[in-house]
C-alpha positions in Angstrom: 11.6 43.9 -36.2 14.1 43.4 -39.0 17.4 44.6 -37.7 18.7 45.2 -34.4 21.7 47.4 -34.9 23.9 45.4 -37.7 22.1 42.4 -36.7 19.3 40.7 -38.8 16.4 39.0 -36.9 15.9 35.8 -37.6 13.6 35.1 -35.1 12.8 35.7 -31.3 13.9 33.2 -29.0 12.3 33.8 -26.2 11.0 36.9 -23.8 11.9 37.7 -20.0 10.8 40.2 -17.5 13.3 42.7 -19.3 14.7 41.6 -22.3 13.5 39.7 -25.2 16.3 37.5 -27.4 16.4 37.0 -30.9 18.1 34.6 -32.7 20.0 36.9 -35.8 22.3 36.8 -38.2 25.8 38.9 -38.3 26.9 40.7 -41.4 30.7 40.0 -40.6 30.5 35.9 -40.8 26.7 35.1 -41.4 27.1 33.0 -38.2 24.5 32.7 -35.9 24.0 35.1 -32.9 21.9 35.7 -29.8 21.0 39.2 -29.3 19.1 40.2 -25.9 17.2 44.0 -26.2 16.1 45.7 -23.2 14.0 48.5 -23.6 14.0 51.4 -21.2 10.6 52.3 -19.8 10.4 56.5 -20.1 7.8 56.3 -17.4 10.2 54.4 -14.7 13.8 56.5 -14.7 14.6 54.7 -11.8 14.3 51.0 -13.3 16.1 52.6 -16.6 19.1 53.6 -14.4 19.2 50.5 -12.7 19.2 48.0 -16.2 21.8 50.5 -18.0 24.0 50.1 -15.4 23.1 45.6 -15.3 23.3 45.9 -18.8 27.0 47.9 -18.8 28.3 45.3 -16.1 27.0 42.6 -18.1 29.1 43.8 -21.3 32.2 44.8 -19.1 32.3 41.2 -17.2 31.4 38.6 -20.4 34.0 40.4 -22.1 36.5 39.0 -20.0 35.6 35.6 -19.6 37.1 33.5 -22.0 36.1 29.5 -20.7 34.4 27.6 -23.3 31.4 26.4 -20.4 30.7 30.5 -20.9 28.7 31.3 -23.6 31.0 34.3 -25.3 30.0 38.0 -25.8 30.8 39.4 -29.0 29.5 43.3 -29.0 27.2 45.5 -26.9 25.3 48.8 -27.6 23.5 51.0 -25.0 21.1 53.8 -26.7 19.0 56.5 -25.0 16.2 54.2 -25.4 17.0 50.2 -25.6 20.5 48.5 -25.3 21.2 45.4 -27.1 23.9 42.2 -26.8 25.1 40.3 -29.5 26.6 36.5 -27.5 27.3 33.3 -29.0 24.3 31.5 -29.8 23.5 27.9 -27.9 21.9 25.9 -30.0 20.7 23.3 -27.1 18.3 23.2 -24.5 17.9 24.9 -21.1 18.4 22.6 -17.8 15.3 24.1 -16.5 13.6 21.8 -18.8 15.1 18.7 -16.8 14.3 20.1 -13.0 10.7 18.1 -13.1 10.6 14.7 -11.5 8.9 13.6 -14.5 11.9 14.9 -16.5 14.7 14.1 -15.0 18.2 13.8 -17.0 20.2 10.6 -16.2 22.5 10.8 -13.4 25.6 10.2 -15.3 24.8 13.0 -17.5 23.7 15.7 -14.7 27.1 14.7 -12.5 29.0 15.4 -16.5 27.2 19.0 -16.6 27.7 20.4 -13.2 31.3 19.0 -13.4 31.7 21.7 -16.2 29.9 24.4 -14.7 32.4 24.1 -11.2 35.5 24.8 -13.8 33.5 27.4 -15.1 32.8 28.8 -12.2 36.3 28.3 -10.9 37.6 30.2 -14.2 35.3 32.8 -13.3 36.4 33.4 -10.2 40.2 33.0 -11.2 39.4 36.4 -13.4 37.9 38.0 -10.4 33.9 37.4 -11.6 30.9 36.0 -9.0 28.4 35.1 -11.3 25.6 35.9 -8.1 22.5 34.1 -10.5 23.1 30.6 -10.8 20.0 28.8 -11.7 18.9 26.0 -14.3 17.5 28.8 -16.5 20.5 30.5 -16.7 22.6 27.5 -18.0 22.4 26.5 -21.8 23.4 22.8 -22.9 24.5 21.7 -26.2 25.1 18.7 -28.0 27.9 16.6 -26.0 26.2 18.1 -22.7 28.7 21.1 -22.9 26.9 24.1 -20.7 26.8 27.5 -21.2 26.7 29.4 -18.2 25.1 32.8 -19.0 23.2 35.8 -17.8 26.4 37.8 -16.1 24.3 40.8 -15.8 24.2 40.6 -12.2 28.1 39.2 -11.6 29.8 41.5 -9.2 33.4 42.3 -10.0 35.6 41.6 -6.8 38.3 43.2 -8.4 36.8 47.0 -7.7 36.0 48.3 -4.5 32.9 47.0 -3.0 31.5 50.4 -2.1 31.4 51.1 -6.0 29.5 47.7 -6.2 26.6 48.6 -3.6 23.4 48.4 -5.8 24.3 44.9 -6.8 24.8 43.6 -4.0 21.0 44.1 -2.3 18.6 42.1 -3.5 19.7 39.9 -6.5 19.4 36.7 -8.0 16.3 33.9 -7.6 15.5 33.6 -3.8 15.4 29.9 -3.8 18.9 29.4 -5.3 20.7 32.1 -3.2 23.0 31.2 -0.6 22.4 32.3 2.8 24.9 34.7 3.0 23.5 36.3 -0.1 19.9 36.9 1.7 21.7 38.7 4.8 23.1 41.1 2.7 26.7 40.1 3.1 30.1 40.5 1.3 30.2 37.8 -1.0 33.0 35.3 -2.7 33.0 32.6 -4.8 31.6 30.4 -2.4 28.1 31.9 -3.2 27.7 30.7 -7.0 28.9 27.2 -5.4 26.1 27.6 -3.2 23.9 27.8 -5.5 25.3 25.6 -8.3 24.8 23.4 -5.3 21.1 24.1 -5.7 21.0 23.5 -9.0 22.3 19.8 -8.7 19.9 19.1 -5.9 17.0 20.0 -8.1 18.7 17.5 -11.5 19.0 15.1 -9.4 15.8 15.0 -6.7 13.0 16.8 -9.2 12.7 19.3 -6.4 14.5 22.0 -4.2 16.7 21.8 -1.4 14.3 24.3 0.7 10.5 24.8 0.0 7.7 27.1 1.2 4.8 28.8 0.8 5.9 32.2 0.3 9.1 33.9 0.3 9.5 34.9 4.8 9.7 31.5 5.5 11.2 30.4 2.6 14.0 32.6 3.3 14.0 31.5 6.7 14.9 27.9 6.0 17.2 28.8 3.1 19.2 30.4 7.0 18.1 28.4 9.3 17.3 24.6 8.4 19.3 21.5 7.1 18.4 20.2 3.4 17.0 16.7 3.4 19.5 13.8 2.2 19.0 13.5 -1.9 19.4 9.6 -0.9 16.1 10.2 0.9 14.2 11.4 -1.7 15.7 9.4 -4.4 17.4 6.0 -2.4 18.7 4.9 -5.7 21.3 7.6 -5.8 24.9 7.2 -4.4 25.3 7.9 -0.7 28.3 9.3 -1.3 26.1 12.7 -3.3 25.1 13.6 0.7 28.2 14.4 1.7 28.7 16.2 -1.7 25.7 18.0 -1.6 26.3 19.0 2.5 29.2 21.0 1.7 28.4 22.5 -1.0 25.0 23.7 1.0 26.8 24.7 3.9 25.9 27.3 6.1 29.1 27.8 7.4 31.2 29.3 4.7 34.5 27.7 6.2 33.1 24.2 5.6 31.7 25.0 2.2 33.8 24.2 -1.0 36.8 26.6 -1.3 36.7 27.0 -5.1 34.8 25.3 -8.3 37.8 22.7 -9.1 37.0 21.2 -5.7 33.9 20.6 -5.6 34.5 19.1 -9.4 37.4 16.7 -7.9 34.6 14.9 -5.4 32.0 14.9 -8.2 34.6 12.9 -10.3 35.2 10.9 -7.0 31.7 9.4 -7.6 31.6 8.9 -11.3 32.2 4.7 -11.0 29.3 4.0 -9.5 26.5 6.4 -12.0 24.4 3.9 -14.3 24.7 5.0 -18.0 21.9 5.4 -20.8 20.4 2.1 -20.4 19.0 3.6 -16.7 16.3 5.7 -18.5 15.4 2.9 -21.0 14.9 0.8 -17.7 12.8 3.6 -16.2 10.7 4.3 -19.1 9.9 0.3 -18.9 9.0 0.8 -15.5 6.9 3.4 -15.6 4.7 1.8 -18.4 4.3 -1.2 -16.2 2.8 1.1 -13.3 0.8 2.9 -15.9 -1.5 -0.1 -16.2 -1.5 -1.3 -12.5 -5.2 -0.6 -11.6 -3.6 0.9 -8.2 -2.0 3.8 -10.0 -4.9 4.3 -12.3 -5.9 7.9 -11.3 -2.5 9.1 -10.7 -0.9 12.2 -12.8 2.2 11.3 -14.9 4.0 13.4 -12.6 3.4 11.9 -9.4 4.0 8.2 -11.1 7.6 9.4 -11.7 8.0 10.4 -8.0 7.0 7.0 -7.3 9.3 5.7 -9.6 11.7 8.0 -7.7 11.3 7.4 -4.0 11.1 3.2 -4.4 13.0 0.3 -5.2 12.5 -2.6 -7.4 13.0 -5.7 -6.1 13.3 -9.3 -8.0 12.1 -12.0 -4.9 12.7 -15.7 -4.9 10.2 -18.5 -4.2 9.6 -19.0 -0.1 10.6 -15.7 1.3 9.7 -13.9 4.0 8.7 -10.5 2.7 7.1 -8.8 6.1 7.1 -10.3 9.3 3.9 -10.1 12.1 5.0 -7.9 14.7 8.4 -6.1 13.6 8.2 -2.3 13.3 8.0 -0.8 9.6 6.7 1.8 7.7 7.5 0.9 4.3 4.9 -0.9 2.1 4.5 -1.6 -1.5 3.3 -2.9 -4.0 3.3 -6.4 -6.0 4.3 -6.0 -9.8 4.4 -9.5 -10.3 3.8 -13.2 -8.4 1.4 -14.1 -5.6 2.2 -14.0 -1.9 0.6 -15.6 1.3 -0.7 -13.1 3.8 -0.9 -15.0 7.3 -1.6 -14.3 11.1 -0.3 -15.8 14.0 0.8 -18.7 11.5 -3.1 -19.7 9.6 -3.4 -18.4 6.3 -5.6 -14.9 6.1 -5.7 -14.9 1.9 -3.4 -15.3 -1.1 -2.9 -11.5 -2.9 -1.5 -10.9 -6.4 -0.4 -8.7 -9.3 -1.3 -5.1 -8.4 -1.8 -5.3 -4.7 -0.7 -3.2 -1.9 0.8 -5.1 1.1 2.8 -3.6 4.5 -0.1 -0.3 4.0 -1.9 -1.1 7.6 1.5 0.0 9.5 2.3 2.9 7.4 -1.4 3.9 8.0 -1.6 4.2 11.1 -1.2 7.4 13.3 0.8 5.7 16.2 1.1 2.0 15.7 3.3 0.9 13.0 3.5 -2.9 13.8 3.1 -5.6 11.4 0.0 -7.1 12.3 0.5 -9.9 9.7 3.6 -12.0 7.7 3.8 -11.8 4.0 5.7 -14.8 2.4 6.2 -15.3 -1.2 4.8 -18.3 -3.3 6.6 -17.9 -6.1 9.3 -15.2 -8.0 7.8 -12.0 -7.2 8.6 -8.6 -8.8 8.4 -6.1 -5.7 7.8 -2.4 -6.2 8.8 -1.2 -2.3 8.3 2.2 -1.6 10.1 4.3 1.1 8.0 5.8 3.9 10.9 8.2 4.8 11.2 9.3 0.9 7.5 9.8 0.6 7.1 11.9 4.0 9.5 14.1 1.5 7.6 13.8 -1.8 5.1 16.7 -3.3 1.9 17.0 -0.9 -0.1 15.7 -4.4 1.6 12.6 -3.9 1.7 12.0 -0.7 -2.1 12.8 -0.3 -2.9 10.9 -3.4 -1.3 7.7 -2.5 -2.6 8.0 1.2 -6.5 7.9 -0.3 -5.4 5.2 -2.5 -4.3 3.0 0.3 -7.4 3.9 2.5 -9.5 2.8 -1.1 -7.8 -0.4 -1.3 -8.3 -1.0 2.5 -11.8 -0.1 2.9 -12.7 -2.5 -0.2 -10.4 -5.3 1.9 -12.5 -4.4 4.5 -15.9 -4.6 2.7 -14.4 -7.5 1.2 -14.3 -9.7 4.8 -16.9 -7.9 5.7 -19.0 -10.1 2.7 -17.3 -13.3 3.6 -17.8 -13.2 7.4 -21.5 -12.5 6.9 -21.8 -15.9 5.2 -21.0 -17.7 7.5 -23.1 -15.8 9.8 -26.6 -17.0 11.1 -29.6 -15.4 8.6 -30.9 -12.1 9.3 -34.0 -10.6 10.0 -35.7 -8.5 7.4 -37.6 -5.8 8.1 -39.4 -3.4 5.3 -40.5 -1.0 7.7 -38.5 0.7 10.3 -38.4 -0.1 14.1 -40.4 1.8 16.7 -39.7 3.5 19.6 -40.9 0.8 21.5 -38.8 -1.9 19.2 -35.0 0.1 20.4 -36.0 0.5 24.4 -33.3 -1.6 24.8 -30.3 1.4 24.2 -28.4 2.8 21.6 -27.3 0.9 18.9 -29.0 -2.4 19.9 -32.7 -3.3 18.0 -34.6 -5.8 19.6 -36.3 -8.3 17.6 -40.4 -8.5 17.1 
């Protein structure tokens, strides 16, 4: 394709379920544009109706919006058989490329971009626009972390009588970003697209999403009916004061959700002072090298490394300190990056472990007993990886079932381990070469008596 209308194709940029978009050219000021074509199917009159009239409100509504967190709309053509959409082009990168654990953005620069988007979203809705599909996909960021909230095809226009409105309100938007109120089918507000803009910083700043499920009944049922996990929980690094952020703008009840976008952006603001800057990820690339070589973490996906990164704490330990104590109630364990520690019981020394070991695993592993059965103490500075049971419980099943058959590994080989040293300094064995009789185990199961 050469042309689309006046435009000249550059190249595409990228293909949807209905559209595809094509970076062209514009013969008025040989600037860059992004035009989006949607082709009507002949064979589906229905589906053709229904993206006219997306494509129509779409035109109508970014026409309006004049913010500059919105991209801008500069012509729109519908035809008998495709329509086309000529909109500023954003020459950046999509935050659905940063909602991996493994690629997460740094928190300074996440609580930067969703601060825009609110005052985008609160201009929006000052014009009388709900957006109605906010999702990391449909927000662009450019250089300076300036976003680009796009994709207004499905924006209802509260303006005009909600009657008129009817097909758009059924149905729309990504299930796992809509607000509760959206899935029942009710008349919606502004308080929606803060919902889900809501959503969308849950996911930047945890590598996952607020609710989760199998398939899409009981997703939808805990999107209604269930209480999002603390982002401190799944991340404890993060401020504390992002819970109480996070809870309203997740709220069920639409009274104590955030009224408008500029204030949920004054309590983002509120927690600016205490978000590390760039040299955060430098600290965390350093850190998730050193793991990469602990022998531990040796069959572990990149992926799963980062959520460890992501649920623990690092801790710098000095000489003569008691790490765990026997008997106290814990589920947290971890792992030693650095230094040597003494492992005792009942105050005699069991062994001396080092770099790369696991200590605190036997409470966390077992099903109903989580009682230190031995003290750790420190013999020298020790780096301390400790990971957060509660955070874990939280974490992707991969991980959580990969580190559990790491820790029963490394426990069965401790086991094997004093297994070998106890039969040392046991009393010589008998060796057979051929296998008992009947006669030879007459004395009950599991006991062989001797020739």
């Amino acid at each position: 394709m050469e042309r689309i209308g006046k435009y000249r194709v550059v190249r595409e940029l990228g293909k949807g379920a209905t559209a595809t978009v094509y970076l062209c050219v514009s013969p008025d000021s040989d600037l860059p544009v992004a035009v989006k074509l949607i082709s009507f199917d002949k064979d589906s009159a229905n589906m053709s109706r229904r993206l006219r009239k997306l494509f129509r409100n779409e035109v109508a509504v970014s026409g309006r919006l004049q913010h500059p967190n919105i991209a801008k709309v500069y012509d729109g053509v519908v035809e008998a058989d495709h329509a086309y959409l000529a909109m500023e082009y954003v020459d950046g990168f999509s935050l659905e490329d940063y909602t991996r654990i493994d690629n997460l953005l740094p928190l300074h620069r996440v609580i930067g971009i969703v601060f825009k988007c609110c005052m985008a979203l609160d201009s929006a809705y000052r014009q009388g626009i709900i957006h109605r599909d906010i999702k990391p996909a449909n927000i662009l960021v450019t250089a300076g972390d300036e976003p680009k909230l796009l994709d207004f095809g499905l924006s209802l226009n509260i303006n005009k009588e909600i009657g008129n409105e009817s097909t758009f309100i059924m149905g729309v938007g990504s299930p796992s970003y809509m607000s509760p109120e959206q899935i029942k089918g009710y008349q919606l507000n502004q308080k929606t697209d803060l919902y889900s803009l809501g959503v969308v910083l849950y996911q930047l700043l945890t590598g996952r999403l607020p609710f989760r499920a199998k398939n899409q009944a009981t997703l939808i049922y805990r999107i209604i009916n269930t209480e999002a996990p603390d982002v401190t929980a799944l991340n404890p690094n993060l401020p504390e004061e992002l819970n109480v952020i996070l809870k309203r703008a997740l709220e069920k009840d639409l009274f104590s959700r955030y009224r408008n976008g500029a204030e949920f952006a004054k309590d983002l603001a509120s927690v600016r002072y205490q978000i590390l800057r760039d040299d955060q990820v430098v600290q965390d690339s350093a850190r998730f090298d050193v793991l990469r070589k602990l022998e531990f973490f040796a069959d572990f996906e990149n992926v799963e490394l980062w959520e460890v990164l992501r649920i623990s704490t690092w801790r710098e330990i000095a000489p003569n300190v008691l790490l765990i104590r026997q008997g106290e109630q814990a589920l947290n364990f971890g792992l030693l990056v650095s230094g040597f520690v003494e492992v005792s019981i009942d105050g005699r020394v069991l062994c001396r472990l080092g770099p790369g070991e696991v200590i605190g695993e036997v409470a966390y592993l077992h099903p109903q007993r989580h009682e230190r059965s031995a003290s750790v103490s420190t013999l020298e500075p020790v780096l301390y990886l400790e990971i957060n049971a509660a955070a874990l419980a939280l974490s992707s099943e991969e991980l959580q079932e990969h580190m559990r058959s790491a820790l029963i590994g490394r426990l069965i080989d401790r086991l094997r381990e004093v297994s070998r040293i106890a039969s040392a300094r046991g009393t010589p064995a008998v060796t057979r070469v051929m296998p008992a009789t009947p006669a030879e185990t007459a004395g009950g199961p599991g006991l062989t008596l001797a020739p």
